[in-house]
Every structure is written in C-alpha cells, then in structure tokens.
VOGU-364216 format. One line per field, with one value per residue (C-alpha): residue number from 1; residue in one letter; y, z, x. Coordinates in nm, 2 decimals. Last residue first. Layout:
! residues N
pos	c(NUM|...)
code	c(A|...)
y	c(Y|...)
z	c(Z|...)
x	c(X|...)
! end
This chain:
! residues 428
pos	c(428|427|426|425|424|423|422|421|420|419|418|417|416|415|414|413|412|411|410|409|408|407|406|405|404|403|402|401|400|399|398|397|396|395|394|393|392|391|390|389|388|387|386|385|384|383|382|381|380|379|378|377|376|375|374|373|372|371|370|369|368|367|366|365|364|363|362|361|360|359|358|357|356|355|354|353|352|351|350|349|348|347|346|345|344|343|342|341|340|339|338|337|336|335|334|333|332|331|330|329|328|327|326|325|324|323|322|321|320|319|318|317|316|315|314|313|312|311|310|309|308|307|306|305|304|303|302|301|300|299|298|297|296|295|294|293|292|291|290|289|288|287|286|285|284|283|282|281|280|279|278|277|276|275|274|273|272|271|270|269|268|267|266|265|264|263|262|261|260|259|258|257|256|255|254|253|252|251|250|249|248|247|246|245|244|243|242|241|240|239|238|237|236|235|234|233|232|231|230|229|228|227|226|225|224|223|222|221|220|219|218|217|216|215|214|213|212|211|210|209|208|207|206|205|204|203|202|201|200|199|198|197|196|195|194|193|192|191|190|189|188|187|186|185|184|183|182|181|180|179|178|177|176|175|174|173|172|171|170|169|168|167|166|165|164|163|162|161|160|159|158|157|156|155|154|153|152|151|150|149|148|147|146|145|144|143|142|141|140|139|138|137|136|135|134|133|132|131|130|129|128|127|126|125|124|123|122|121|120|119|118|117|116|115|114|113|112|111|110|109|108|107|106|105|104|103|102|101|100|99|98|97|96|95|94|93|92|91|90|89|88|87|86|85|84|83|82|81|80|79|78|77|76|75|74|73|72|71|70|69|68|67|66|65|64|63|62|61|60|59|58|57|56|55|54|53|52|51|50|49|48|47|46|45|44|43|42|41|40|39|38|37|36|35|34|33|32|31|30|29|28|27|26|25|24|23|22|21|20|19|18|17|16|15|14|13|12|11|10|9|8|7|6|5|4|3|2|1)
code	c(X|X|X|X|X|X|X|X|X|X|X|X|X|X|X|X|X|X|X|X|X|X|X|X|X|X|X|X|X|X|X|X|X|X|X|X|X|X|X|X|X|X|X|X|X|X|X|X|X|X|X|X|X|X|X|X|X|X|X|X|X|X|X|X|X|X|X|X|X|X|X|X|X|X|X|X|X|X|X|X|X|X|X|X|X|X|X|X|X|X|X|X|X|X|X|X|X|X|X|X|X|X|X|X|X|X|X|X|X|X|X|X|X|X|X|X|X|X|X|X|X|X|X|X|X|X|X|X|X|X|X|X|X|X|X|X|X|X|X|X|X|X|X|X|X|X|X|X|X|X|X|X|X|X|X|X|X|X|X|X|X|X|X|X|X|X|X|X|X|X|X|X|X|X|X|X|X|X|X|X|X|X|X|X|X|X|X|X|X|X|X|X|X|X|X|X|X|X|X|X|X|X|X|X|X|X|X|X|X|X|X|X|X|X|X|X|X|X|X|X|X|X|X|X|X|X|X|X|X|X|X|X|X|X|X|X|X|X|X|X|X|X|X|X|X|X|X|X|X|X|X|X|X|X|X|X|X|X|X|X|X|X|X|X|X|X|X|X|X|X|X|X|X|X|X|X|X|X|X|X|X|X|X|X|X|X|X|X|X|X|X|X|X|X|X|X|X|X|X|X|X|X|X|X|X|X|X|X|X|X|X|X|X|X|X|X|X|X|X|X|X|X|X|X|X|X|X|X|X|X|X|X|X|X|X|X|X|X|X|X|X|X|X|X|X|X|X|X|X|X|X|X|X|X|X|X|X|X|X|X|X|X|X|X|X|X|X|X|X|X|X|X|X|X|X|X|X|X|X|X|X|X|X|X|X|X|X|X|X|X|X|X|X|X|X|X|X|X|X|X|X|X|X|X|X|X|X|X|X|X|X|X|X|X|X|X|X|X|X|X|X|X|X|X|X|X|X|X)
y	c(0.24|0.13|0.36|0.64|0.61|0.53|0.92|1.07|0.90|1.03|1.45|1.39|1.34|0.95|0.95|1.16|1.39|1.67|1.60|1.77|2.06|2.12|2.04|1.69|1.65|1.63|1.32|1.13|1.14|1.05|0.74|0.66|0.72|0.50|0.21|0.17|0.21|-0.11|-0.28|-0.29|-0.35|-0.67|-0.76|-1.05|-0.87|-0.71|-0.37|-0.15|-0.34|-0.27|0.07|0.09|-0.06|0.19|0.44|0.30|0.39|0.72|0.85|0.69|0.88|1.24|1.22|1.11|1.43|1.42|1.57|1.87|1.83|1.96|2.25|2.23|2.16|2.10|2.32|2.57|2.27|2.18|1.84|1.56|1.49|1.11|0.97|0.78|0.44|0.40|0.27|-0.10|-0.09|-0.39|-0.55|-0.48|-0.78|-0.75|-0.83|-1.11|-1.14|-1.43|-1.45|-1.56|-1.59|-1.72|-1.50|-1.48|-1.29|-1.18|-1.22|-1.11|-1.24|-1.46|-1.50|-1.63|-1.71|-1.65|-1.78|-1.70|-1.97|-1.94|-2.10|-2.34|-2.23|-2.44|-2.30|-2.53|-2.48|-2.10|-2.07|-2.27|-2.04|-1.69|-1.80|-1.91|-1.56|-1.42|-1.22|-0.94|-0.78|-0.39|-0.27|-0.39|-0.16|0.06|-0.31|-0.41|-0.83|-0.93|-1.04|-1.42|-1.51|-1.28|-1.02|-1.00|-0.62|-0.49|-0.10|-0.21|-0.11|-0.39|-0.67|-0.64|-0.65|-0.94|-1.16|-1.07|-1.18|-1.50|-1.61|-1.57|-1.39|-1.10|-0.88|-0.61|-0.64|-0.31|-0.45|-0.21|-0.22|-0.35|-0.07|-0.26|-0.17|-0.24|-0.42|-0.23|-0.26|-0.62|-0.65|-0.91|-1.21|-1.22|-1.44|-1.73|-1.76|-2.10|-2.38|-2.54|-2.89|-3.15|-3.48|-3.76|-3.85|-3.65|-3.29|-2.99|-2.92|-3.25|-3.28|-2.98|-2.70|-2.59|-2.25|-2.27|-2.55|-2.25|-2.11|-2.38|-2.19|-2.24|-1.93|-1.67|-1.87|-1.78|-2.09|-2.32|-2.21|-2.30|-2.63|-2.75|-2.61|-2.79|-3.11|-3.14|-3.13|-3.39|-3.62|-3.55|-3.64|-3.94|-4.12|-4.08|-4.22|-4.54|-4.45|-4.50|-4.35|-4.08|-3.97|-3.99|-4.24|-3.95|-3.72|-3.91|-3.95|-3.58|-3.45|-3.68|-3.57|-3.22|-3.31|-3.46|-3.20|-2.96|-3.06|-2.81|-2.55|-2.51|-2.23|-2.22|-2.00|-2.14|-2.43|-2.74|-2.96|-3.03|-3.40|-3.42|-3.71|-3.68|-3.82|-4.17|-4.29|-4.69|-4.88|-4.66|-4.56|-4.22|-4.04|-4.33|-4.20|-3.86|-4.09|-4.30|-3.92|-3.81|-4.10|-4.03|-3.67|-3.74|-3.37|-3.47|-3.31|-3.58|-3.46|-3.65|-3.49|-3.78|-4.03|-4.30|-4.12|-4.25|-4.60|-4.56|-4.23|-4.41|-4.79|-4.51|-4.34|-4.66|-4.78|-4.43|-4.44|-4.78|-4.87|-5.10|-5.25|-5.03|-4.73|-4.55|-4.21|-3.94|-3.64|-3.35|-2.97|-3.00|-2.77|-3.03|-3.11|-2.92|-3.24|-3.36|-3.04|-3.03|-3.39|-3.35|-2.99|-3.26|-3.53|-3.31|-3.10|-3.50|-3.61|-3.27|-3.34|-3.70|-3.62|-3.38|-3.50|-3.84|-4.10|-4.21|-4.23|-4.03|-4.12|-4.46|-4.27|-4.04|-4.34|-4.46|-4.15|-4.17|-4.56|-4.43|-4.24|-3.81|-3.66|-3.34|-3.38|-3.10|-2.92|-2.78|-2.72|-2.51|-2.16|-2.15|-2.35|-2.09|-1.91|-2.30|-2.43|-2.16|-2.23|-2.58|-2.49|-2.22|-2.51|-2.75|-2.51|-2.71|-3.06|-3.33|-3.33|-3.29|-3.59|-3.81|-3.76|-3.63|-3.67|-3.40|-3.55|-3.41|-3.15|-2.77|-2.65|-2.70|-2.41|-2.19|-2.22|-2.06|-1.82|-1.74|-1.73|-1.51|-1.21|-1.30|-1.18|-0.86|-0.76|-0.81)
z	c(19.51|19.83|19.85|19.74|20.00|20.28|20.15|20.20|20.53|20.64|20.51|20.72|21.04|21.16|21.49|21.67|21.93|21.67|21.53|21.87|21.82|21.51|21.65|21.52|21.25|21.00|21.20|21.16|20.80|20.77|20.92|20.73|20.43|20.56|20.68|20.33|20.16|20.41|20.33|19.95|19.97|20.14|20.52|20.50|20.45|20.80|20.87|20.74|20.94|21.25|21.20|21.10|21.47|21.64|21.43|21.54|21.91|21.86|21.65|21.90|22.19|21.93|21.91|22.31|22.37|22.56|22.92|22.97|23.21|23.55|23.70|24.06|24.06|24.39|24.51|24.72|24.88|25.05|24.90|25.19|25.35|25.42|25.11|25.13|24.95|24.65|24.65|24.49|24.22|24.14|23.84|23.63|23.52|23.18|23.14|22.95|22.92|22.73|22.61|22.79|23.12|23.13|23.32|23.22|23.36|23.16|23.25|23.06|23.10|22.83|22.81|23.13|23.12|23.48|23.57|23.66|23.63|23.60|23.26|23.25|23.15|22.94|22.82|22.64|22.26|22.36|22.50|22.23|21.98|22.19|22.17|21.84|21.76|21.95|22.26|22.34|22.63|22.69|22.38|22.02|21.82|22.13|22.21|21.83|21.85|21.51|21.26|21.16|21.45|21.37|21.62|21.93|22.00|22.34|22.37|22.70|22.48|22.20|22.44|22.65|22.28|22.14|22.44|22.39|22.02|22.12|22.40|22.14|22.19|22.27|22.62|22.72|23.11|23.26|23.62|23.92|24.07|24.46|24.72|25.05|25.34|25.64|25.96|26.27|26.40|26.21|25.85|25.77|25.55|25.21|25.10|24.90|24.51|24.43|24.26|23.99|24.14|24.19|23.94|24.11|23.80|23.53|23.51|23.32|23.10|22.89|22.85|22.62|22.78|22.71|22.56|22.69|22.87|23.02|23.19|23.25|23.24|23.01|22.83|23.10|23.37|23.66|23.62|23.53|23.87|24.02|23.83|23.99|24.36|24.32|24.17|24.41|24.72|24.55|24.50|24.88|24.98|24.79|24.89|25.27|25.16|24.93|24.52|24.30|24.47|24.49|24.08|23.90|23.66|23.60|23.61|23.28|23.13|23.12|22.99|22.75|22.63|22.64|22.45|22.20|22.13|22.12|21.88|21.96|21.67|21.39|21.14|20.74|20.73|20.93|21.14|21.09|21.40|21.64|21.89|22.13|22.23|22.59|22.59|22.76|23.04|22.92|23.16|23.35|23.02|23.03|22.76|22.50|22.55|22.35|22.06|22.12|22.15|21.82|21.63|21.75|21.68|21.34|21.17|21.21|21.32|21.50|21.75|21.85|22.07|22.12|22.37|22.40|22.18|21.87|21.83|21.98|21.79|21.48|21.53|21.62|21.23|21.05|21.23|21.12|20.80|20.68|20.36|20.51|20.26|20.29|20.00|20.16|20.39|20.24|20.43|20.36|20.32|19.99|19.95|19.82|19.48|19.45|19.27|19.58|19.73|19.39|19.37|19.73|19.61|19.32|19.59|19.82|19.53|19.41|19.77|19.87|19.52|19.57|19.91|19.81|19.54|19.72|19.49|19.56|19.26|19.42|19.77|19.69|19.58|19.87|20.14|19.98|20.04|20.45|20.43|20.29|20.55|20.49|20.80|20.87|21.07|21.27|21.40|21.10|20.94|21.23|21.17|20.80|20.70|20.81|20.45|20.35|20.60|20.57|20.25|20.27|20.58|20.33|20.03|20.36|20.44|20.24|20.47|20.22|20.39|20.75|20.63|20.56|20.89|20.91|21.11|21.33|21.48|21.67|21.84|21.98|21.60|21.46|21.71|21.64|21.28|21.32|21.51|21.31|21.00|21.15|21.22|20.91|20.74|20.96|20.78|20.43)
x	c(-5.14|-5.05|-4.69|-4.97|-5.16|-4.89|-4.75|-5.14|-5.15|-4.82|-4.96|-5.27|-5.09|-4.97|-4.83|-5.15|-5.10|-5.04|-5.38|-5.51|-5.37|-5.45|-5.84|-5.99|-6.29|-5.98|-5.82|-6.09|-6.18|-5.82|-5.81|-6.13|-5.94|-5.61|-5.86|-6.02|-5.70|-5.52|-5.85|-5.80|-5.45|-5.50|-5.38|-5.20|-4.84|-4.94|-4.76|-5.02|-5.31|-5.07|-5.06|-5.40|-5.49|-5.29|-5.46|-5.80|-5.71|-5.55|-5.88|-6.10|-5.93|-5.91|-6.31|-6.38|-6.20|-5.83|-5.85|-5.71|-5.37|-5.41|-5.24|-5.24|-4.79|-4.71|-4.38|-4.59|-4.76|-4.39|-4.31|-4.25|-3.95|-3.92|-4.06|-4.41|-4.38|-4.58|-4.92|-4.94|-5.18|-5.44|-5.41|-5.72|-5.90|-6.05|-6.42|-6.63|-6.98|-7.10|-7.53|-7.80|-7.57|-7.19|-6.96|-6.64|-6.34|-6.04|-5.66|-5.40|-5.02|-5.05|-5.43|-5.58|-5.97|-6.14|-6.46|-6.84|-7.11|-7.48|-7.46|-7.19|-6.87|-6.55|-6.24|-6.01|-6.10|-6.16|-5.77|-5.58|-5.79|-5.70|-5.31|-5.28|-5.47|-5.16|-5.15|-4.84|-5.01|-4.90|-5.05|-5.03|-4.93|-4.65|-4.59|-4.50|-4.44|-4.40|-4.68|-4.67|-4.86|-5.14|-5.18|-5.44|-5.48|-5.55|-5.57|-5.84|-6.17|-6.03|-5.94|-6.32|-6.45|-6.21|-6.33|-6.66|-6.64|-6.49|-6.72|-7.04|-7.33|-7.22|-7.17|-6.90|-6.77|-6.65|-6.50|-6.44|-6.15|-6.22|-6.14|-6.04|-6.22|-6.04|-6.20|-6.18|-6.54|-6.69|-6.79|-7.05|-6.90|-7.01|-7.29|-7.11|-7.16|-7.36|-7.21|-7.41|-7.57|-7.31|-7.39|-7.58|-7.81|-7.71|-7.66|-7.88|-7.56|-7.51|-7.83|-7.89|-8.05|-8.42|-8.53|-8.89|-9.08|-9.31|-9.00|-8.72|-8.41|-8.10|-8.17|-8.18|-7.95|-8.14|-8.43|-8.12|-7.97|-8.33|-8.34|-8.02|-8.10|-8.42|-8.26|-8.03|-8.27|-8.52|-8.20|-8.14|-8.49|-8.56|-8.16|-8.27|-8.62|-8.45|-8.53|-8.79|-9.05|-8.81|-8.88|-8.53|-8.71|-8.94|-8.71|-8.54|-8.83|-8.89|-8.57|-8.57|-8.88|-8.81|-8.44|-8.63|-8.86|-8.58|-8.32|-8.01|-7.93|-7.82|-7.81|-7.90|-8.14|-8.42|-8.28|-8.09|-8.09|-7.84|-7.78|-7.49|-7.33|-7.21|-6.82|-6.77|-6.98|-7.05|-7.14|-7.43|-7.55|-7.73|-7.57|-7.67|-8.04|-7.93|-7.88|-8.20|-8.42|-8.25|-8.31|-8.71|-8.70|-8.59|-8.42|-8.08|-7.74|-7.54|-7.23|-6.95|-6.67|-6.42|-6.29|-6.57|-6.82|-6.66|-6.77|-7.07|-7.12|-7.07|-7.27|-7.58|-7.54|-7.50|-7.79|-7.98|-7.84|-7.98|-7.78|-7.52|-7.32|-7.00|-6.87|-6.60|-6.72|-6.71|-6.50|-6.70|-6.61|-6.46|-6.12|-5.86|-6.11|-6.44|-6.63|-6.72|-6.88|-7.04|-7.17|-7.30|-7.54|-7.65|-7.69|-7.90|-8.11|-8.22|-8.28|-8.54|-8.70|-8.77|-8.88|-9.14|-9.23|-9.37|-9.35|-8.96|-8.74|-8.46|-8.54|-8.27|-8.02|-8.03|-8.03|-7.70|-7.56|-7.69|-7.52|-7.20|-7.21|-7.11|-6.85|-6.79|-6.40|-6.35|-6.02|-5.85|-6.19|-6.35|-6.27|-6.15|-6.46|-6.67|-6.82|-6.85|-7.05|-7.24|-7.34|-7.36|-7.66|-7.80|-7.83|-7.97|-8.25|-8.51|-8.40|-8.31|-7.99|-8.12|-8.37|-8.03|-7.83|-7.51|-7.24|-7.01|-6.67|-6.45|-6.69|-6.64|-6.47|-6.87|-6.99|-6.69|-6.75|-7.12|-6.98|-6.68|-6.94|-7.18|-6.89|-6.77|-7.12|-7.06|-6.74|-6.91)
! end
C-alpha cells in the first residue's frame, strides 16, 4: 500500500512539471490506457492542483466515429475509451479531465497542433500520443526561429500504465536537426565552433548515464540536448595545484542517497539527518521535527522551481537547509553540513589531571533507529490527519523495537512500553 504511493507521487510529479497535458486519440484507444486512468487516478493529489488534463472535442469526436470502424481492433480500443470517458465524466467534482466544449473540428491532430501553438507561448504543454509522425511536427515547433516560446514536449503511454518520452521521434528529430547543423551549411569560422559545441555537448550527454548516446539508446528529449547556439553543459574546473605554505582546509564529507525521483531523495537525505517535513497544519515541534522546521508547502514550492540537467551539480535551499543535487541516471541529493567554527582557546588551559578520559558508549544501531522512528510516531500521534489505523500500526512496531533494546537502553527513549500501551488504548 505504502509503496503503490511511492509510484503514484512519481507519476504525479511528472504530470505537475507541465500546464497543460493533451491527449491524443490512439493513446486513448491505446490497451494500456485502463492502467494509464488508473494511475491517473491513484496521483491526482500530486499534480491536480497544478495541471490541467485536457480531452478535445475533436479527439471525442474521433472515438465516435472508430466505433463502427471494421477493424476490431480499433473499434474495440474506441468503444473501452469512451466507456472508461463516460465514467471519468460521470464522477462529478472529482473527474480527472477537463472536456473540452463541443467545436466543429473533428480532426484531433489539427485540433491538437492549433493547442500547443496557442499555449506553448507561456506555458508547459505536453502531448501524449502514440503517432510518431504528430509527434515528430510537434517536437518540430521547438525549432522555430520566430516563435521561441516554451519547448513542447511529446510522452507516450507505456507498459503498465507509465509514460514516457516518444523515442523514434525524438531519434529522428535528433538526426535532422544535426544534419541541418552539418558545417557545410554554415561559414568555416561558424563550422568549426558549432563542431566544438557539439562534441563537448554530446560528451556530457555520453557521462550522463541515461541521457547518453550509446548505440542510439535512452535518448534525451530536445529540450535538454540544446538547440542551435545553446552553451554546452558546464564543466567542473580542475583544482588549482597546491603551492608550499598553502592550508588544507578539511571539507565535510557529503553522504548523498539516490532514487529515481528528486522528491524521494530529498525526503531520504532529510530522513538520515532527523529532518522531518510537517504538514502545514501541524505545529512547529523542534525536539519532532529536528533542527529545520520545513513544510510540505515548502518542499512543493522548491521541486516546481528546481531545475538540473543531467551532468549538473546544484544546490536546493529549504528554509534554512541546504541540499545538493546532482543529476545522473537517477537524483542524488545530500545535506550540506555547516561548517564548525573552532572555539576560541582560553587563557589558562585545563591541567591533564582535570580532563575527563572517560568516553561515553556509543548508542547501538538498534536503540538509534528506535529514537529516530519514535520521533516520527510522535509526530504521527500528534497529526489529526494521520488515521487511527496507522497511528496503531506505528505504536506496535514502536514497541517491537523497544523490547529487542537493553533496560537501559529503553530508558533513553521518551515513550517506554507502559506510554505506548496508554496511546493504545486512548486510539482504541
């Protein structure tokens, strides 16, 4: 249950990146469309507020007309799509798409263009289709010399429900577009610096796992390999050899965690540092919620702002927290210590007889995961949207900690055995 919102915050973060998403009629006759609606419906908290999924008139129209066409196939894929449509329509205040109002034009894929011209301007348009050939004109509108705007981009649906960039129009693109790039087409001076850029831009691709260009593999949209005179990715500067007398400075090393999403890794790198991000109706507990007091408003203001490139490594400030990105196959994001001023030396320093050798013993790793996840039931216990259910489920786990730990050890903790039986109780 937990790990099925995992998918679904992905899967709504990728739809909360764009203003506008449109669909195309073979992506709703598509087989994996039920699983697309599906998840579509499992994220809508995550990308509804910000997204608007829109269903043409014309693409409806479309449907109505495949219904009584010979192919079985097609007639079968348009009949599931309208009844699944009907549903979604039928579902009052909660439907997931906004319908467009009934117009005269009944070809989706002009309907479609006059859209993202319309939109692409000023706003984060994306198409999800399954034609390779509406796909390759959408992606062409990127390259107008008149018209910048917003780069369009183009999805398609996948196995199971996910989406995912369209690749054999993005590989053709791709390859049109270097071919009109090629020097013969361009003055010698011009030739030899476009030639430049595009090795130093191909070569950060090459580094940038998924983004690279191995055997035509995995390739980047077209909004991230550049276009035309675009800056190739920045590359790190060698450091400077040291010279007799220069100070070493001790840098704190960084523990980065990796996932696939920015999110998740954010919440990771949080977690291992006592960070807790609290709802915004939740009050401010510092001893809860450790030394950063972060909101979920906070993080989704943040993620709809932050924007990497593969190859690149930056810095993402959260209230008084800062984390550093790097962008490769996946995110990996790590908290950045704050580096510790030494104290000033006193005059008269303690005698050795006075200095206290005896070390503390240093907490197991049993009794640090029991402190950590009771920081997190104490906030769990304080929420009002936290359910009863989950409240239970965190007490008895609680619990099943604290009785692998040593008596003395439990002490340590602020909630014994005897607490978690009285919150029990109060629950039930």
């Amino acid at each position: 249950m937990y790990i099925e919102e995992k998918r679904s915050s992905a899967f709504g973060l990728s739809l909360a990146l764009f203003d506008y998403v449109f669909l195309d009629t073979c992506s709703l006759m598509e087989e994996e469309f039920p699983e697309f609606m599906e998840r579509l419906w499992n994220s809508k908290d995550y990308w509804k507020i910000s997204t608007h999924v829109v269903l043409l008139s014309a693409v409806n129209a479309e449907l109505e007309e495949k219904v009584n066409d010979p192919n079985p196939v097609k007639r079968i894929g348009a009949i599931r799509a309208l009844k699944i449509l009907k549903q979604d329509a039928g579902m009052g205040g909660t439907k997931l798409l906004e319908h467009e109002k009934k117009t005269k034009d009944t070809f989706a894929d002009n309907s479609i263009t006059n859209m993202v011209n319309r939109y692409r301007l000023d706003k984060k348009v994306l198409v999800i289709t399954q034609d390779r050939k509406l796909a390759r004109d959408l992606l062409k509108l990127n390259e107008m010399e008149s018209q910048h705007g917003i780069p369009v981009q183009v999805f398609t649906i996948k196995e199971e429900g996910f989406i995912s960039p369209i690749k054999d129009a993005l590989e053709k693109t791709a390859s049109k577009k270097s071919s009109n790039l090629s020097p013969r087409h361009l003055p010698q001076g011009k030739a030899k610096e476009t030639q430049k850029e595009e090795t130093v831009r191909n070569k950060a691709l090459d580094n940038a796992g998924k983004g690279g260009k191995e055997q035509g593999k995995n390739p980047l949209p077209e909004v991230l390999r550049g276009r035309g005179k675009e800056k190739p990715l920045p590359r790190n500067p060698l450091p400077k050899p040291l010279k007799v007398g220069d100070t070493l400075v001790a840098v704190p090393a960084l523990n980065f965690f990796t996932a696939p999403t920015l999110e998740e890794a954010l919440r990771k790198a949080a977690s291992d540092a006592n960070i807790l991000i609290r709802a915004d109706s939740v009050e401010y507990i510092p001893l809860v919620h450790g030394p950063y007091n972060i909101k979920e408003s906070d993080l989704n203001k943040a993620l709809n702002s932050f924007e990497i490139l593969p190859g690149e490594r930056k810095e993402l400030s959260l209230q008084k927290a800062t984390f550093v990105v790097e962008k490769r196959r996946d995110y990996r994001v790590a908290l950045k210590k704050e580096e510790k001023k030494d104290p000033p030396k006193k005059a008269k320093e303690t005698s050795p007889s006075k200095v206290q050798t005896k070390k503390g013993k240093e907490e197991s790793p049993a009794l640090k995961e029991a402190l950590r996840y009771e920081k997190i039931l104490m906030a769990n216990l304080s929420n009002s949207l936290v359910s009863k259910e989950r409240k239970l489920q965190d007490i008895q786990e609680q619990s099943t900690r604290l009785r692998a730990l040593k008596p003395s050890e439990r002490s340590k903790c602020k909630y014994g055995l005897h607490m978690l039986q009285v919150e029990s109780k109060k629950l039930r």
